[in-house]
N, C-alpha and C positions, 0 to 999 in steps of 0.2 A: 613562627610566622603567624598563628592565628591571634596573637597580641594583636596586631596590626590588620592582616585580609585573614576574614571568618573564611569558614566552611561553605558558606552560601556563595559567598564574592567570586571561591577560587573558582568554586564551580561552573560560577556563570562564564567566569575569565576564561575558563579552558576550552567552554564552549567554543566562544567566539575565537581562541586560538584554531582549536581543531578543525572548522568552519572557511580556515583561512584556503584560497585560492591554489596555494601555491605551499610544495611543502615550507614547512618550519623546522630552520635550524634550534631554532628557538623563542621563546617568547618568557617576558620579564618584566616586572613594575618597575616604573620609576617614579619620577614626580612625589608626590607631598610623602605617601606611603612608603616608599623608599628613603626617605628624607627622614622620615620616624618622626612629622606633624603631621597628617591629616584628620583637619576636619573630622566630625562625625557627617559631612556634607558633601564630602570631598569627593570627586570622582577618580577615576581607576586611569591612569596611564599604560597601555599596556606597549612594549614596543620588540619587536623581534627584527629577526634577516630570515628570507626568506631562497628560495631558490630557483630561478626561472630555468623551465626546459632548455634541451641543447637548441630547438629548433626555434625557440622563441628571443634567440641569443644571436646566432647565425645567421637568420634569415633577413629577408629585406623588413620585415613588420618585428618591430621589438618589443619585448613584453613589458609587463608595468615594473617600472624602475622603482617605483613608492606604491605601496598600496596604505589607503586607509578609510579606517572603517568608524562610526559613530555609532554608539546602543544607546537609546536612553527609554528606561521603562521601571515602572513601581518605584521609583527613589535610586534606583542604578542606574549610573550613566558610568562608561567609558569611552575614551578611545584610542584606538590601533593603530602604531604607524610602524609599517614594515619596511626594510629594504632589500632588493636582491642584492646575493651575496657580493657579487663585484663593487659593487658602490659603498655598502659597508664597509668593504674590509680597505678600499680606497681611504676611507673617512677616517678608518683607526692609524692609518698613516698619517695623515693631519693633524698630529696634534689635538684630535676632537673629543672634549671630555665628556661629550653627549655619549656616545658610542662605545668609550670604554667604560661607562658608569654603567651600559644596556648589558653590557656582554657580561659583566661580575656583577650585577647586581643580585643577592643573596634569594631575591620574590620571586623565586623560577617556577611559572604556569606551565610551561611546555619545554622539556630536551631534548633533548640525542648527543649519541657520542661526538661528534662532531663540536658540538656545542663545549662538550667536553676539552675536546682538543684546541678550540678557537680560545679557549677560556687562557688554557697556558699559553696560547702562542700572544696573545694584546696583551700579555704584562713586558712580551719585548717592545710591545712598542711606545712603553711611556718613555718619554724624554722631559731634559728640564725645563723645553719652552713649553710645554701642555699649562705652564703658567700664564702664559697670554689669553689659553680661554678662560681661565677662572678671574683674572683682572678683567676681563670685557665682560662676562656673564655677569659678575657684581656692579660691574658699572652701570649694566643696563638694568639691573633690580633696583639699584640704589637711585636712580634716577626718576624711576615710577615712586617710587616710598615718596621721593622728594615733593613729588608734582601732585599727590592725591590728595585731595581733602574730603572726612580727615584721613589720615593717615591709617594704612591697614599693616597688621602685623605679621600678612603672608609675604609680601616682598622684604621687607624689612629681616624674616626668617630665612627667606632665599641668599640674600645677599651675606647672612653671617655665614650658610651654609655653604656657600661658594668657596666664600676664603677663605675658611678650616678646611675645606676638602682639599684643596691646592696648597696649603702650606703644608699638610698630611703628606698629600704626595709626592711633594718639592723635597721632603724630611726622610722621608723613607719608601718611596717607590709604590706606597701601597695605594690601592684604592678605595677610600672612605665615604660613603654618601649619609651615613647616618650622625642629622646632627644632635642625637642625645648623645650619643657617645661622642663625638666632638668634641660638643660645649664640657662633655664630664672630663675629658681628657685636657682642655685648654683650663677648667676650670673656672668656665665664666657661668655666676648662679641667674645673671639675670638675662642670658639665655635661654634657661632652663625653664625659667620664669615666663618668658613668651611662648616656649611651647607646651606649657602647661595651659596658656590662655588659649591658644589653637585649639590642643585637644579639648577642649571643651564645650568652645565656642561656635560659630559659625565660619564659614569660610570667608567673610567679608569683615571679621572681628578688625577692630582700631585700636590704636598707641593714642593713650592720653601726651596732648602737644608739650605737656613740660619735660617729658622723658626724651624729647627728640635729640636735643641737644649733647644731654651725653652717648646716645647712639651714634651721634656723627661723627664722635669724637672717638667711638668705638671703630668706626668703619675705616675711619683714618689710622688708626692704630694697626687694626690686620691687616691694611694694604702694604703698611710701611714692614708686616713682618713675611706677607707674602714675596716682598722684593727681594728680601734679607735672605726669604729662602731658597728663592729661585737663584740668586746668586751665590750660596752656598751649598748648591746641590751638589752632589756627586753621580746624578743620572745623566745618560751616553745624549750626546745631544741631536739625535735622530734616530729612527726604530732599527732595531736589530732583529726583527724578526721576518721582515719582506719575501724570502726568499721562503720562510714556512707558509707564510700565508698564499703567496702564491701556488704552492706546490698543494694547499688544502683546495683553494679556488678548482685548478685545474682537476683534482681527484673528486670532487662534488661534480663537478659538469658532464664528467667522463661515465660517472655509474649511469650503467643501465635505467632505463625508464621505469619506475614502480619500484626500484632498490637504492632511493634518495639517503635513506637512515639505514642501511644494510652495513 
C-alpha cells in the first residue's frame, strides 16, 4: 500500500475514520488511489458503512442514512462518504459497482470482523447485469472527456477504467479496480502510457487533441467487448447472497450497545 497512500496519509485517514459518529464496519479508498493513478495532487476518497443505533433505527427520529465529512489542510484534503448498514447492503443488491468496489477494495484504513464477513458475502452478490453500471459510468466519463477543452486525461482514464473493470468482471466474477494491472492484463501500452502522464502530472493534466481520435476508437472497441462479455457470462443473474446479508444486517442491530465489533 505505501507505493500508492504513505505513512502520513493512512494516518491522517484513520484519524478521520476513527472520528466517525457512528461505529465503522469499515472504512476504504477508492477513487484515483484505488484506480492505481493518482495525481501527486490528488485527494483521498475515503468511503465506508457505518452502523446506526437500534434506537435511532426504531424510533420516530431517524439517524443519518449518509454521513459525510470534508478535511482539507497543509496540501491534504479528503473526503468521507459513509452509509448505514441497511442502505449499503440494499445498494450491493443493485447491481451497484460503487459499493462492491468499497467493500473489496484492497486500501483498508479501518476493519472489523464483520467487514470480514460482508467482504465473502458481496461476491454472492455479483451478477452479469452489474454491466449496465459500468456501460453508464463510462458513458458518463466519456461524455465529460468529450465536452472539455482541452481535453484532460483524468476522465479519459476513468472511462478505460470502467470498462476493463466490467469486462474483468463479466470474465470472471472477480473484482478489479486497478487499472495498472488492467491495462497490463488487456495489454494496452498506451494506457500505461496515460497513467504514467497522471502520476506525474497534475490532476488537471491534458491529451494532446491528435491522440483523440484513436481513443474514440479505443472506447468503442471495449464497449463493443464489454457487451460480448456480458453476454457470455456465466455469473447467476441476481444475488445469491440476500438472505446472508440479511441475517448479518439483523445480527449487527441486535448486539448490545458498546459491543458493535465484539
Amino acid at each position: 500500500m505505501t507505493d500508492i497512500v504513505n505513512a502520513e496519509a493512512m494516518r491522517r485517514l484513520w484519524e478521520v475514520a476513527d472520528g466517525h459518529p457512528y461505529p465503522l464496519l469499515f472504512a476504504t479508498i477508492s477513487g484515483a488511489h484505488l484506480y492505481g493513478f493518482p495525481s501527486p495532487d490528488s485527494d483521498y476518497d475515503l468511503r465506508g458503512c457505518h452502523l446506526l443505533p437500534l434506537r435511532e433505527v426504531v424510533g420516530l427520529d431517524a439517524g443519518r442514512e449518509t454521513i459525510e465529512v470534508e478535511r482539507k489542510e497543509e496540501g491534504f484534503e479528503l473526503d468521507l462518504v459513509s452509509h448505514d448498514a441497511l442502505k449499503f447492503f440494499r445498494l450491493l443488491l443493485r447491481k451497484n459497482g460503487y459499493v462492491l468496489e468499497q467493500v473489496l477494495s484492497p486500501l483498508v484504513v479501518l476493519s472489523t470482523p464483520e467487514h470480514e464477513e460482508l467482504k465473502a458475502i458481496a461476491r454472492g452478490c455479483v451478477t452479469r447485469h452489474h454491466s449496465h453500471h459500468y456501460f453508464g459510468f463510462a458513458e458518463t466519463q466519456w461524455r465529460l472527456f468529450e465536452k472539455e477543452r482541452p481535453r484532460r486525461v483524468k476522465p479519459l482514464l476513468y472511462a478505460y477504467r470502467v470498462l476493463l473493470t466490467g469486462i474483468h468482471l463479466m470474465r470472471t466474477g472477480e473484482v478489479e479496480a486497478d487499472l495498472v494491472r488492467l491495462a497490463d492484463e488487456a495489454r494496452l501500452g498506451h494506457v500505461a502510457d496515460l497513467i504514467a502522464q497522471k502520476l506525474s502530472g497534475p490532476e488537471r493534466a491534458t491529451l494532446d487533441a491528435s491522440d483523440v481520435d484513436f481513443h474514440r476508437r479505443e472506447y468503442e472497441r471495449l464497449r463493443g467487448e464489454l457487451e460480448s462479455a456480458h453476454q457470455a457470462s456465466r455469473l447467476p443473474e441476481g444475488p445469491t447472497s440476500r438472505a446472508a446479508l440479511n441475517d448479518l444486517l439483523v445480527r449487527l442491530r441486535l448486539k448490545p450497545a458498546g459491543d458493535e465489533h465484539g
